[in-house]
C-alpha positions as CSV (number, residue, x, y, z in Angstrom):
1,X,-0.8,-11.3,-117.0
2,X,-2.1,-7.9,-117.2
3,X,-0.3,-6.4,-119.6
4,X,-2.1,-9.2,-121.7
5,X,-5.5,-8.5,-120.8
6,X,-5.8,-4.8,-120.4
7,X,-6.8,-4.6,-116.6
8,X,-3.6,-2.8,-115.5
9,X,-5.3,0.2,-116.4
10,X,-8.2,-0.1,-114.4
11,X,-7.0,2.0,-111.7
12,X,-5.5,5.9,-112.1
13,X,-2.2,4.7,-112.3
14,X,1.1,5.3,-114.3
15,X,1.2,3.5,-117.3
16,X,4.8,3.1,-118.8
17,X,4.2,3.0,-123.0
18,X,6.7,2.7,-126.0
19,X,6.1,6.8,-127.2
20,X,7.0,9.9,-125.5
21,X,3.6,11.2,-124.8
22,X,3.4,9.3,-121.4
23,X,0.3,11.7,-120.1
24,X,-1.6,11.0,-123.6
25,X,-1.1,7.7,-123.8
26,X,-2.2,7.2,-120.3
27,X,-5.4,8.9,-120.8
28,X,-6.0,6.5,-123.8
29,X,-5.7,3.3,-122.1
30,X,-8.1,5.0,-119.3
31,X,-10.8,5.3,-121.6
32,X,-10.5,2.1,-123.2
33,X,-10.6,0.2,-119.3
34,X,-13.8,2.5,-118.6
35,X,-15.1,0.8,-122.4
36,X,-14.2,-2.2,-121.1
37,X,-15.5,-1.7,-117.4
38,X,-19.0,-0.8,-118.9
39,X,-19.8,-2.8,-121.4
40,X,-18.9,-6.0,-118.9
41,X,-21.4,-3.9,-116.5
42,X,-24.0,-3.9,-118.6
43,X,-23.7,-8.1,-119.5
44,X,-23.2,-8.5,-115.7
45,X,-26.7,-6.9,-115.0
46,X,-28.3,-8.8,-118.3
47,X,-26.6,-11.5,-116.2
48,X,-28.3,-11.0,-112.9
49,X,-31.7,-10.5,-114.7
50,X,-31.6,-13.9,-115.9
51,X,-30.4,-15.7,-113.0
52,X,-32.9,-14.1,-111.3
53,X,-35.5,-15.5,-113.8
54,X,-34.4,-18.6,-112.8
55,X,-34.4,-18.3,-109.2
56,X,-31.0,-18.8,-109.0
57,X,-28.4,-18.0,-106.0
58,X,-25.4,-16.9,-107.9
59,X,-21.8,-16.7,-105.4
60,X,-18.6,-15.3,-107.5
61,X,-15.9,-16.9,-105.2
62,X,-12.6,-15.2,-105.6
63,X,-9.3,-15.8,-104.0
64,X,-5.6,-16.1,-104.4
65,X,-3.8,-19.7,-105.4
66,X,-4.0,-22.1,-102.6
67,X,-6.5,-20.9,-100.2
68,X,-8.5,-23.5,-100.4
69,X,-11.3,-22.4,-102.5
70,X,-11.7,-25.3,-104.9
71,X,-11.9,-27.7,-100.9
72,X,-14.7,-25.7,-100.1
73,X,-16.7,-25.7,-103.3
74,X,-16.4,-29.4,-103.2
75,X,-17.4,-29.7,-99.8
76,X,-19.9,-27.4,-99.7
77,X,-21.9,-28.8,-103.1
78,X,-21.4,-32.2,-101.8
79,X,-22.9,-31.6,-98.0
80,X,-25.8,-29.6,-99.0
81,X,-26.7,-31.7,-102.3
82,X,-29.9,-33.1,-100.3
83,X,-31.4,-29.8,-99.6
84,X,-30.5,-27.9,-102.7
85,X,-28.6,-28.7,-106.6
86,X,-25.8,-27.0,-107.4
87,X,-23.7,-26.2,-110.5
88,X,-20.2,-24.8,-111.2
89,X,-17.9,-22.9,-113.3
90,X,-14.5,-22.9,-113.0
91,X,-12.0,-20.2,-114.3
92,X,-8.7,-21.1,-114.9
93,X,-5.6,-19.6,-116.9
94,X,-4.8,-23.2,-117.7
95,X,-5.7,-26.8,-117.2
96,X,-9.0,-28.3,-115.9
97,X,-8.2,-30.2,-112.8
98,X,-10.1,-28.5,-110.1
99,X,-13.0,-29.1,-112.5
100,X,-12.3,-32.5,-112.8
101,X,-12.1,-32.7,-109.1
102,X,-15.2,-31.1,-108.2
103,X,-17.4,-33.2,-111.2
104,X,-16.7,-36.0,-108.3
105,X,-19.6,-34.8,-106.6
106,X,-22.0,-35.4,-108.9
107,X,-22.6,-31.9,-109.7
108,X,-22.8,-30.0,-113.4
109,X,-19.2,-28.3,-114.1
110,X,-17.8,-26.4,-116.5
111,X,-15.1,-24.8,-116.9
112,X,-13.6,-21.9,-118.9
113,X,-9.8,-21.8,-119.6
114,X,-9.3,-18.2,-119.9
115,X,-5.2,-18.4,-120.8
116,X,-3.7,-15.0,-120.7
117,X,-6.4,-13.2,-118.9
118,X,-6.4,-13.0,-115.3
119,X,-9.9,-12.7,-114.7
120,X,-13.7,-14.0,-115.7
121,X,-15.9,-11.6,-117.2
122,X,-19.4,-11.7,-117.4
123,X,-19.5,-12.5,-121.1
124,X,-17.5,-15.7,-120.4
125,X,-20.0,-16.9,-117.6
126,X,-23.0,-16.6,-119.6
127,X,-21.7,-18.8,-122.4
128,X,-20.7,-21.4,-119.7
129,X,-24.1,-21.3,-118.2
130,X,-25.3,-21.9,-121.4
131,X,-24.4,-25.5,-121.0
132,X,-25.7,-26.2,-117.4
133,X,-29.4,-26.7,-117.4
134,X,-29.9,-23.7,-115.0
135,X,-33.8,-24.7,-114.6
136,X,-32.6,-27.9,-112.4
137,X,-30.4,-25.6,-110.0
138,X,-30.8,-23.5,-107.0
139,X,-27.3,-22.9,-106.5
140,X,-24.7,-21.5,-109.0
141,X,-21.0,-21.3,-107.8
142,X,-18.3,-19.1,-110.1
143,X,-14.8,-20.4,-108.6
144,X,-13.1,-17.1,-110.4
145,X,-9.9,-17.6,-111.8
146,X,-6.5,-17.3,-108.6
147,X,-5.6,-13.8,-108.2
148,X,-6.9,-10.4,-105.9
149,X,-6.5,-7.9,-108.2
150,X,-8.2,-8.1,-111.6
151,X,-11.4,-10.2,-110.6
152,X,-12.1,-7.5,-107.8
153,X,-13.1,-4.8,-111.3
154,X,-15.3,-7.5,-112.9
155,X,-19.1,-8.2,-111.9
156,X,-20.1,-11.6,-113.2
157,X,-23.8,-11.0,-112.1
158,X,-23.6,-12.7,-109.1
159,X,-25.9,-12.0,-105.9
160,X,-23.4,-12.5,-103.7
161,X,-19.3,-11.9,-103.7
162,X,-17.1,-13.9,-101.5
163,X,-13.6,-13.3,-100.8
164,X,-11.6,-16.1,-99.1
165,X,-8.5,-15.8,-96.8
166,X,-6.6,-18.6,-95.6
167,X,-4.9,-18.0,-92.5
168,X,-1.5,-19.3,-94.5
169,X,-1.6,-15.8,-96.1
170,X,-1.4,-13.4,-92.9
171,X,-3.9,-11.3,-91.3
172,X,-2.9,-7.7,-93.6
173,X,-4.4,-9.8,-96.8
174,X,-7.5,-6.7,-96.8
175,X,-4.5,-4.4,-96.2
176,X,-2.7,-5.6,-99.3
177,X,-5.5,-5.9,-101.9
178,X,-8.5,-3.1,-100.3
179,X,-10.0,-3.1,-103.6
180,X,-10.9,-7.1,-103.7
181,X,-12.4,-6.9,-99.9
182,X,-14.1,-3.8,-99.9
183,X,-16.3,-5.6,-102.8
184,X,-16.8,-8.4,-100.7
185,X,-20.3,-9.3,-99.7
186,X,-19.2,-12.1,-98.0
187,X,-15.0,-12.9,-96.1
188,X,-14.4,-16.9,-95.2
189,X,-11.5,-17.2,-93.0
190,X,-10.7,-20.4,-93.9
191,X,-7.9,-23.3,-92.6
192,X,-8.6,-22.4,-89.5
193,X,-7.4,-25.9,-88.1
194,X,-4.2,-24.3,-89.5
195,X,-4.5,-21.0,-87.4
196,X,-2.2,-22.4,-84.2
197,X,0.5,-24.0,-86.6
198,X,1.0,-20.6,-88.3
199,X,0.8,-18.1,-85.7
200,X,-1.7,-16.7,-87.2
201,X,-3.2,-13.9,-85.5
202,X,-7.0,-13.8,-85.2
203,X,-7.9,-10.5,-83.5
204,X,-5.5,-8.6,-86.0
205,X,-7.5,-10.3,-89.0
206,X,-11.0,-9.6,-87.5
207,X,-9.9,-6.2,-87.2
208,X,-8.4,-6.0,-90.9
209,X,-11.3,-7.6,-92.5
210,X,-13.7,-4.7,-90.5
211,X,-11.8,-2.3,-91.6
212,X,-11.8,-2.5,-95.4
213,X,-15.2,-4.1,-95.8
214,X,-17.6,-3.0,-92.5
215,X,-20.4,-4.3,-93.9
216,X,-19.3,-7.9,-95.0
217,X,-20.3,-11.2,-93.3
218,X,-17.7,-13.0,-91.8
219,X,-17.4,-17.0,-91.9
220,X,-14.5,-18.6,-89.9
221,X,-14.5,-22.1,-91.3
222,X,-12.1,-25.4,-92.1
223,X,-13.2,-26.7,-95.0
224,X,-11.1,-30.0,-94.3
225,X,-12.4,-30.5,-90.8
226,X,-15.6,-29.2,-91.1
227,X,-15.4,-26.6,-88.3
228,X,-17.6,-23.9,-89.0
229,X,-18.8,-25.2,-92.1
230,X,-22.8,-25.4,-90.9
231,X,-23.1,-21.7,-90.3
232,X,-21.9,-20.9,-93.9
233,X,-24.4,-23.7,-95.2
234,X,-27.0,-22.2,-93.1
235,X,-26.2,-18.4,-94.8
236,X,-26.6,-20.0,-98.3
237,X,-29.7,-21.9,-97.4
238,X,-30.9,-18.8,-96.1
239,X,-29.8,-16.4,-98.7
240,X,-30.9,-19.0,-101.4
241,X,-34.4,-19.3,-100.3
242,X,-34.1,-14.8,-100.3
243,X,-33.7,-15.2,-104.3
244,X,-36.1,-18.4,-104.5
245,X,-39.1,-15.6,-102.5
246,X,-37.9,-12.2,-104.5
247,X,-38.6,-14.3,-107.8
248,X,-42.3,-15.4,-106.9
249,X,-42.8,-11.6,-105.4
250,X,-42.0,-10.6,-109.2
251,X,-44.1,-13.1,-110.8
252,X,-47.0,-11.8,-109.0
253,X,-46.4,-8.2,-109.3
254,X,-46.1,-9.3,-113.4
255,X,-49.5,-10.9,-113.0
């Protein structure tokens, strides 16, 4: 997948190419991922400026396949749709069944099929939003496209980035992908219903998740069960009404 959308080169890394000049090529592809990187910077803050405008809570949730990302979109939209409205958009290399699955809630979806590319970019989520009536939200969710590698280089705009780890994966998840984590503004340990069945080691994850992102709030939740889910409605209730306040600060300072 990367070698189809360019973000192998993100990173100072060896590039293998088809010509002799390894060291020349490799400094080309360099400055075309720092193009890239910046121009999607720039959108991603045009981005934030409008959601702002809007009074909008914007979450970029990122994870690998099967974590159960998609379970605790729906769940979460559908528990807290009496206290505040809440949209999606979906990235997917191909097909559009978790969007399908989470229009069962009643909420606005829509998704972008992103085919070779690996990753949203904050071009792509303003067109989608473009077809969500953003004034009737408080909450937007970005369900980013499977994978802990090329999302973790991409700002979408959001306010808030969270990374999710099931306990299925291991505790060294942080270890593996640093780069994805130490972004994170937010880590949900999630299937934790699951956490006896697997072995999965707690303490060691804690201490993983610490490690690579200090400053990241941590969630321990089952999105099937429930358990844990009311202090992570709580944080976006909380962190929704933050945006909701900072907007109504601005207007005044413009008046």
């Amino acid at each position: 997948m990367c070698e189809n959308c360019g973000c192998n080169v993100v990173s100072d890394i060896e590039i293998h190419s088809p010509t002799h000049d390894h060291h020349v090529e490799h400094i080309r592809s360099l400055a075309i991922a720092k193009s890239i990187l910046s121009k999607n910077d720039r959108l991603a803050e045009r981005n934030r400026g409008y959601f702002l405008d809007k009074g909008l809570l914007v979450l970029n949730i990122l994870s690998s396949p099967g974590s159960g990302k998609t379970a605790l979109i729906e769940k979460t939209i559908t528990d807290l749709k009496h206290k505040l409205t809440a949209g999606v958009i979906v990235g997917d290399l191909e097909t559009d069944n978790d969007a399908k699955r989470l229009r069962n809630s009643g909420a606005p979806v829509i998704q972008i099929t992103t085919g070779n590319v690996c990753h949203l970019e904050a071009d792509m989520v303003l067109q989608a939003s473009q077809h969500i009536n953003l004034n009737s939200l408080d909450l937007l969710i970005i369900e980013n496209v499977g994978n802990l590698v090329c999302p973790a280089a991409y700002d979408l705009g959001e306010n808030l980035r969270v990374v999710l780890l099931s306990v299925t994966e291991g505790e060294d998840k942080p270890l593996k992908y640093p780069t994805m984590f130490k972004s994170a503004d937010v880590v949900i340990i999630n299937k934790i219903d699951l956490a006896e069945a697997v072995e999965f080691e707690r303490e060691k994850a804690l201490t993983n998740i610490q490690r690579i992102a200090p400053n990241a709030t941590i969630f321990e939740v089952s999105a099937r069960t429930s358990t844990g889910m009311k202090t992570w409605y709580d944080y976006i209730l909380s962190s929704a009404t933050l945006v909701k306040n900072s907007l109504l600060v601005s207007r005044r300072n413009a008046d």
